[in-house]
C-alpha positions in Angstrom: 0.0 0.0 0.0 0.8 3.5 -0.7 0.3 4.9 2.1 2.5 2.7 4.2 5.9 4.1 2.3 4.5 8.4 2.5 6.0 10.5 4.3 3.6 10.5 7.2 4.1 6.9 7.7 7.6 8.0 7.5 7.0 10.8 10.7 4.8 8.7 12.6 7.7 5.8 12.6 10.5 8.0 13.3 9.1 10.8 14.8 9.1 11.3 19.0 5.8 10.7 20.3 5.1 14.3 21.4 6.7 15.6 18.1 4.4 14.0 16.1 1.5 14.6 18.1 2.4 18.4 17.8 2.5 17.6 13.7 -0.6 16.2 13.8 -2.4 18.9 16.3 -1.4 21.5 14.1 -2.7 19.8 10.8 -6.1 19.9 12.7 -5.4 23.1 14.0 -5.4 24.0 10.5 -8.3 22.7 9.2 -10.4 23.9 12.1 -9.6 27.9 11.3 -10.1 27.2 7.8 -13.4 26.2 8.7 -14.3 28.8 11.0 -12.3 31.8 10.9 -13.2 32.6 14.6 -11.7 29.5 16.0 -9.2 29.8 18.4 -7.2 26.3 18.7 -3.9 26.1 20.9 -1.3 23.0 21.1 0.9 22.7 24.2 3.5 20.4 24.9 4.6 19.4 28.3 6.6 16.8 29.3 4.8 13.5 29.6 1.5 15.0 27.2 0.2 17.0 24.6 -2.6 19.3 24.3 -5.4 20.6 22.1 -7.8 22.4 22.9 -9.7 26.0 22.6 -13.2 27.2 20.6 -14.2 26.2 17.3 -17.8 25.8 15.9 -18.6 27.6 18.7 -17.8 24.5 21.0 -15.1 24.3 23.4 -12.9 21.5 23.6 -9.7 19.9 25.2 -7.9 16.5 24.1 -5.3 15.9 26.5 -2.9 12.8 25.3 -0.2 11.2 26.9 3.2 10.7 24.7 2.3 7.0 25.6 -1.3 7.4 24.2 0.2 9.0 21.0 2.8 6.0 20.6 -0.6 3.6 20.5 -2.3 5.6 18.0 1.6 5.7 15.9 1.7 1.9 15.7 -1.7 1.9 14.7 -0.9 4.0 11.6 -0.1 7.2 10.0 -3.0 8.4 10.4 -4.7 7.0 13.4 -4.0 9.8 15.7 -5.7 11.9 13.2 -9.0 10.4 12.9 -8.9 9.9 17.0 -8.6 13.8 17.4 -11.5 14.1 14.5 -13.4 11.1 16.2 -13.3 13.3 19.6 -14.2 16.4 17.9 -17.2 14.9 16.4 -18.2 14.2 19.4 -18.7 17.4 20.4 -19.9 18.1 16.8 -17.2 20.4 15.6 -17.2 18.9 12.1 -15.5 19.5 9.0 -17.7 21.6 6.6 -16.3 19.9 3.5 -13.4 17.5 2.7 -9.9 18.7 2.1 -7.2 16.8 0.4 -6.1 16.2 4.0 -9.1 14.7 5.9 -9.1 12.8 2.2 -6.1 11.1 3.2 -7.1 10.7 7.2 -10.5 8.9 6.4 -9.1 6.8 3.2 -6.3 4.8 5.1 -7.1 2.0 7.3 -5.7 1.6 9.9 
C-alpha cells in the first residue's frame, strides 16, 4: 500500500511521540480555522502530554494525550491519531464543513 511508504508513515515511525502529536495537532489546528475563521485552537507540549484544545464551531474542547497514548495511535498508523482527534471532535460536533485533500487522506487509510 501506498500509504505505508508516505511521508507520514515515515514521521509517525521515526518521529518522537510528542513531536508528532504536535505535527498532527497543528494539521487539525489548520483545518479547524479554515473552517471557521473565529476559532481559536492552541497545542501545548509538556513533558509527559500533549494538548489541544480552545473554541471552534462555537464549541469548546480539550484533548489531552499522553506521549504513551500517541505512541498507540503511531503503531496503529499514519493516520490513526488523526482520525482519533477528528473522532473526539465529532463528538462534540465540531465537524469538518467539507473534505480537504487532508481529511481525504485521514479517512481513506485503514488503519
Amino acid at each position: 500500500m501506498a500509504e505505508r511508504f508516505s511521508i507520514r508513515a515515515c514521521m509517525a515511525a521515526h518521529l518522537p511521540a510528542a513531536a508528532f502529536a504536535v505535527h498532527v495537532m497543528r494539521c487539525v489546528r489548520a483545518e479547524l480555522i479554515q473552517f471557521d475563521s473565529q476559532a481559536v485552537v492552541h497545542v501545548d507540549r509538556e513533558d509527559g502530554y500533549v494538548h489541544l484544545y480552545g473554541e471552534a464551531q462555537g464549541t469548546i474542547f480539550s484533548i489531552l494525550l499522553t506521549n504513551a497514548e500517541v505512541d498507540e495511535w503511531k503503531a496503529e498508523g499514519p493516520y490513526a491519531l488523526d482520525r482519533y482527534i477528528w473522532m473526539e471532535l465529532g463528538k462534540k460536533e465540531i465537524l469538518p464543513t467539507r473534505m480537504t485533500p487532508y481529511l481525504r487522506a485521514v479517512f481513506s487509510i485503514e488503519s
